[in-house]
SEGUPA-891573 format. One record per residue: residue number from 1; x, y, z of N, C-alpha, C in turn. Coordinates in pm, 1 decimal. Example, Ala and Ser with C-alpha at 12.3 -4.5 7.8 and 13.67 -1.06 7.14 Angstrom:
BEGIN
1:1319.0:-569.0:780.0:1230.0:-450.0:780.0:1320.0:-330.0:780.0
2:1285.0:-225.0:708.0:1367.0:-106.0:714.0:1290.0:3.0:787.0
This chain:
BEGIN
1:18992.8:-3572.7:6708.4:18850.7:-3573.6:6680.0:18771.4:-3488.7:6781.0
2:18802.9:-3437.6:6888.7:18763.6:-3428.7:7033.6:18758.4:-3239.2:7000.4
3:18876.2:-3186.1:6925.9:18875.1:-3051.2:6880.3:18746.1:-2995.2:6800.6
4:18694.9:-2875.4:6883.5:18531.0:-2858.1:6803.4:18566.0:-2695.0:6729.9
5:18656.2:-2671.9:6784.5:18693.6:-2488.8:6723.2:18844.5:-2513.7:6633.6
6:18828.7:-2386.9:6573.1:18947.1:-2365.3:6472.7:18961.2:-2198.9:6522.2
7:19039.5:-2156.5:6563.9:19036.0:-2022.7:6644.6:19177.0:-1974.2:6557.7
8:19175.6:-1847.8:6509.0:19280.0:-1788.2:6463.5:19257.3:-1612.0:6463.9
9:19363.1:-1546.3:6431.0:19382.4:-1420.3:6422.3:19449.8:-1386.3:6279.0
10:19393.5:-1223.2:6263.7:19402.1:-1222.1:6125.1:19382.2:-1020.4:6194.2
11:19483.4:-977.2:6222.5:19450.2:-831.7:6281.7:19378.4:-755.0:6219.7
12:19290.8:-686.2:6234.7:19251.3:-691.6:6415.8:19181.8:-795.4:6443.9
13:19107.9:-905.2:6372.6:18996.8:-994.0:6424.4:19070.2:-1125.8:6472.2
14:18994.2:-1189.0:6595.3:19000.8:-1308.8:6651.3:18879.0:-1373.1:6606.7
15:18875.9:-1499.2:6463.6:18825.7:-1551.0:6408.3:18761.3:-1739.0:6496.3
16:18635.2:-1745.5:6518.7:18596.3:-1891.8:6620.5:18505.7:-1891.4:6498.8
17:18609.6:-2065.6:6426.5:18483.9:-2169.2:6353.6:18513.9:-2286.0:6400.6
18:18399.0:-2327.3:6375.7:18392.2:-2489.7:6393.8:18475.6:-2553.3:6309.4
19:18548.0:-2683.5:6400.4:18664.8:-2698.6:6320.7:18609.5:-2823.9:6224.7
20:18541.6:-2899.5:6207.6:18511.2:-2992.4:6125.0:18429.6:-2941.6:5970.1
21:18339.9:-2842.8:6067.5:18255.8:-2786.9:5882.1:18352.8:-2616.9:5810.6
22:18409.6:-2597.7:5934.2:18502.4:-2462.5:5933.4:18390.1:-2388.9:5902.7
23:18255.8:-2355.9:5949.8:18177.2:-2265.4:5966.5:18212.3:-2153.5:6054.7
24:18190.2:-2043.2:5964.1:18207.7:-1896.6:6127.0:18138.5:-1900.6:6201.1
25:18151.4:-1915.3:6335.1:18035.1:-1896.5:6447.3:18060.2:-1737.7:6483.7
26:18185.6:-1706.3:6559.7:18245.8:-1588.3:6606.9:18323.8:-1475.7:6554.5
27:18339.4:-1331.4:6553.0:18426.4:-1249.2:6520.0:18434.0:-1147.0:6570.5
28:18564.9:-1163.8:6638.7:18558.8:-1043.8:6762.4:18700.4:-968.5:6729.3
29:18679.4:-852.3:6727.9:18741.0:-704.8:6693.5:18842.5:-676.0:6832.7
30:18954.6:-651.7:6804.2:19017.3:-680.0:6943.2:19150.5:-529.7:6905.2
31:19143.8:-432.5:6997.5:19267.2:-349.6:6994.9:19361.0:-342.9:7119.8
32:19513.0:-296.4:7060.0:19615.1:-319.6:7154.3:19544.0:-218.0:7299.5
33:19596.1:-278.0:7424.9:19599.7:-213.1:7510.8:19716.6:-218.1:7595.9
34:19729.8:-136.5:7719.8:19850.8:-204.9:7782.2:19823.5:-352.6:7858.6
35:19747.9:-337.1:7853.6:19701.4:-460.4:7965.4:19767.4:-596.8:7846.7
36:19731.4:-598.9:7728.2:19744.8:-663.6:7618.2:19658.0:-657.1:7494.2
37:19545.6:-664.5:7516.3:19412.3:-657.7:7428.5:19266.2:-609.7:7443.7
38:19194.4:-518.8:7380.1:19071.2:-516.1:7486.0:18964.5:-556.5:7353.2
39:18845.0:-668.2:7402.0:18743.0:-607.2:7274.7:18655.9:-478.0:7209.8
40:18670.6:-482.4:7131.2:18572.3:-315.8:7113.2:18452.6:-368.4:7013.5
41:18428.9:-542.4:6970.3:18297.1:-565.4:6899.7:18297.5:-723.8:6901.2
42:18221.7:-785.7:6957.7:18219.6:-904.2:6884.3:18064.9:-941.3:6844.6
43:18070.0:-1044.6:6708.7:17968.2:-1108.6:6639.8:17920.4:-1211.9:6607.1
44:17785.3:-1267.4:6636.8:17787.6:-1358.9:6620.3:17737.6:-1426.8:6480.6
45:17694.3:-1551.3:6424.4:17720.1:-1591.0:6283.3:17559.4:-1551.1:6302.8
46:17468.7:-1535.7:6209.1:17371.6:-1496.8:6153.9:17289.7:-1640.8:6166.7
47:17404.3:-1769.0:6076.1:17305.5:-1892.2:6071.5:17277.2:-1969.5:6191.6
48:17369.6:-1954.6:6346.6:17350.6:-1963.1:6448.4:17253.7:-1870.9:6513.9
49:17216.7:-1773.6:6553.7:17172.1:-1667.7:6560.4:17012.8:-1706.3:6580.6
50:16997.4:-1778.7:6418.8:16862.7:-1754.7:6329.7:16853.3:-1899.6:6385.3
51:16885.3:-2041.3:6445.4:16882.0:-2132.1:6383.7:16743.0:-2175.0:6540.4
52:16678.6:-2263.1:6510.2:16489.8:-2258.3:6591.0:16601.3:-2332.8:6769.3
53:16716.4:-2350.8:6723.3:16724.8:-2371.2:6882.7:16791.2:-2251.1:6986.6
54:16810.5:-2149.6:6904.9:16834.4:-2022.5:6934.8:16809.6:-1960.1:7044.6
55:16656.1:-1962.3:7030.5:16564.1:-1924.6:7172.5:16653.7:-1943.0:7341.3
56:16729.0:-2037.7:7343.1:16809.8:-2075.9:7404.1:16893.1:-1991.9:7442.7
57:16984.1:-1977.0:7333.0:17134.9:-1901.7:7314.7:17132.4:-1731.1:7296.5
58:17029.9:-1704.1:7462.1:17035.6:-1568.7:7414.4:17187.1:-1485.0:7406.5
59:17116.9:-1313.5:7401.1:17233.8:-1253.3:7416.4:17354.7:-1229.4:7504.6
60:17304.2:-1241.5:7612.1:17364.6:-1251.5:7759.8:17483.0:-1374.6:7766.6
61:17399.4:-1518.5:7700.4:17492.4:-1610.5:7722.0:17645.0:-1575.4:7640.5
62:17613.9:-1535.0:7493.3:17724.7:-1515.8:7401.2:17877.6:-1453.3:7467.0
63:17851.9:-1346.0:7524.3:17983.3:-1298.7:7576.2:18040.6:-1412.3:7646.7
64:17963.9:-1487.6:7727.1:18006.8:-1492.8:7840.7:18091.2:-1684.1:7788.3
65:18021.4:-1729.9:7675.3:18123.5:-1842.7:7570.3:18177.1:-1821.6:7496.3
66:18176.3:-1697.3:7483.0:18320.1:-1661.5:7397.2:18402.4:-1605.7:7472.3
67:18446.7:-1597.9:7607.8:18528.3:-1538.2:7692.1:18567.6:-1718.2:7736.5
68:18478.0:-1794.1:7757.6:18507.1:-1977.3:7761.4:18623.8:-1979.6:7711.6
69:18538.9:-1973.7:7555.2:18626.6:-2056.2:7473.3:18786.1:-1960.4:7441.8
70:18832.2:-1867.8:7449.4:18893.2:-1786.5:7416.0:19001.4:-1837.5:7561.5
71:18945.4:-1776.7:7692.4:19002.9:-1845.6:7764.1:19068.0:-1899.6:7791.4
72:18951.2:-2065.6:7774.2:19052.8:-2195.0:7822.5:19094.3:-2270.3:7689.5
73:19049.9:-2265.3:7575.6:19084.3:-2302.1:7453.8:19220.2:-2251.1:7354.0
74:19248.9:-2089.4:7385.9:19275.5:-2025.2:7305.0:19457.0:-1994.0:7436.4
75:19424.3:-1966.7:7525.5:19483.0:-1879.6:7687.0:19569.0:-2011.3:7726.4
76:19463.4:-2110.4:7756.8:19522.3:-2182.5:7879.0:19435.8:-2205.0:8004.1
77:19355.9:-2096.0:8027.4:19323.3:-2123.6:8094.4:19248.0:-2205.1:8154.8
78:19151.8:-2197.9:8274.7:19056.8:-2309.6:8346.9:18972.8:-2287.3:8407.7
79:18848.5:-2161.5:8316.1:18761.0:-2135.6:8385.8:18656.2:-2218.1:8380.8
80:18543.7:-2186.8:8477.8:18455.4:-2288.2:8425.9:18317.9:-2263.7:8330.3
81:18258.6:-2357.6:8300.2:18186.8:-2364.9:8172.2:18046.9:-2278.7:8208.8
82:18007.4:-2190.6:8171.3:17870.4:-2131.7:8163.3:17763.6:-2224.0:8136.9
83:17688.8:-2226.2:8269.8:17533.2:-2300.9:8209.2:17414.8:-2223.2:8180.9
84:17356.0:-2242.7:8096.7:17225.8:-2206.1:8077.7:17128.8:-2201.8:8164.4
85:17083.3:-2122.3:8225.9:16963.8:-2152.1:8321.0:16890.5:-2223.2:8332.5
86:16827.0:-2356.4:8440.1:16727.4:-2420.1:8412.9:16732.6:-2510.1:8293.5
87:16867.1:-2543.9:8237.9:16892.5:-2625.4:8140.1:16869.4:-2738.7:8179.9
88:16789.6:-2830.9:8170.8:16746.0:-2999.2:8203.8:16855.9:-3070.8:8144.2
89:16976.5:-3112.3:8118.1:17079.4:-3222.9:8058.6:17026.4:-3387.7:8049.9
90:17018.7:-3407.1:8006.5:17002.1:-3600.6:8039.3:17168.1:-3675.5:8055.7
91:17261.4:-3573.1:8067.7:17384.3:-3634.3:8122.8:17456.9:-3508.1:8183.4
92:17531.3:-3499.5:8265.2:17613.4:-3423.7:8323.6:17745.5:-3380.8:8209.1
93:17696.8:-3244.5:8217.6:17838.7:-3214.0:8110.3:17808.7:-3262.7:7958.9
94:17689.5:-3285.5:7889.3:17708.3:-3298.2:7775.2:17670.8:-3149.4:7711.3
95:17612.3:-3071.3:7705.6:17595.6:-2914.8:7635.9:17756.9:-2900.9:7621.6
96:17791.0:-2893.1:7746.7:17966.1:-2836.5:7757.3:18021.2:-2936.5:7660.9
97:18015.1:-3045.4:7655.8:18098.6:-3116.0:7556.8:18093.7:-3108.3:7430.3
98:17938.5:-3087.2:7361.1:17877.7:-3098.2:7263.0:17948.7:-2948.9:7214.1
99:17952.5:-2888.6:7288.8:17985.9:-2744.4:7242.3:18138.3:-2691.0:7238.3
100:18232.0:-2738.8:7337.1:18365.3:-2739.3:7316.1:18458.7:-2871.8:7363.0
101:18354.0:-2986.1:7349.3:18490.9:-3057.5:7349.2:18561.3:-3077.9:7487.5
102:18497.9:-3028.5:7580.9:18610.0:-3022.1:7726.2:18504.0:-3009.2:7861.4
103:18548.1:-3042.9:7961.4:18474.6:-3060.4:8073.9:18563.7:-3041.2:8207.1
104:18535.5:-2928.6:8213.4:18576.6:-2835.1:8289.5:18469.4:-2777.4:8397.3
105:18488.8:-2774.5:8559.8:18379.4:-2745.1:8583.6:18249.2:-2601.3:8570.2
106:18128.0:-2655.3:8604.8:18052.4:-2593.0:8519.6:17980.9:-2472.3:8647.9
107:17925.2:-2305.6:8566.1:17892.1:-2291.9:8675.3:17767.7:-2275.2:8601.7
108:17650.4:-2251.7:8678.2:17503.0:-2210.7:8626.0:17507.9:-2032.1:8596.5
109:17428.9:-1967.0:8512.0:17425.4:-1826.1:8474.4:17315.8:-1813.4:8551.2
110:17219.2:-1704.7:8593.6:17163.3:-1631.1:8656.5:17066.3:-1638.6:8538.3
111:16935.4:-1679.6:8632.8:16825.1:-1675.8:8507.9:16746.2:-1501.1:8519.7
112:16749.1:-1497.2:8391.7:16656.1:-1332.3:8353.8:16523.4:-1306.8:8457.2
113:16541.9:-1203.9:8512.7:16425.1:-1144.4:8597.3:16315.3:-1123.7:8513.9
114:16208.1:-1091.1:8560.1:16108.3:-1098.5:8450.8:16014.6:-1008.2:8511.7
């Protein structure tokens, strides 16, 4: 129940939906390199994008949760969770949970100069 992504490949794309409504959130364009893989596009879903809590989820944040979730979801690995700037929580670690399911530590992003 705790699983919030359905992550698969389908070459060239690395496909991130939500695993309960299997909505597309993510689609990222990925070619061979030596290293192993590099991205050359990723996208995000339109109805996320558009949706009034958005304002939030700018552009900046996107790379940087889909490199999360890809990561420690997809990898193995154990990086830690991107925060939103100045995000107020009423619990420790719920965005991160609400959003993948895992609690891992968190670091804060760098709020936009202005």
């Amino acid at each position: 129940m705790e699983d919030k992504w359905f992550i698969y490949y389908e070459e060239p794309y690395l496909f991130l939906h939500r695993s309960w409504t299997g909505q597309p959130v993510y689609r990222v364009t990925l070619k061979s390199s030596p290293e192993g893989a590099e991205v050359t596009e990723a996208l995000w879903s339109k109805a996320f994008a558009n949706a009034p809590a958005a304002a939030m989820w700018d552009a900046g944040y996107q790379p940087r949760l889909v490199d999360f979730l890809v990561s420690n979801l997809l990898l193995g690995y154990a990086k830690p969770f991107p925060m939103l700037p100045n995000l107020q929580e009423p619990s420790h670690g719920l965005l991160q949970h609400h959003i993948s399911g895992t609690g891992y530590p968190e670091t804060p992003m760098e709020s936009k100069k202005k």
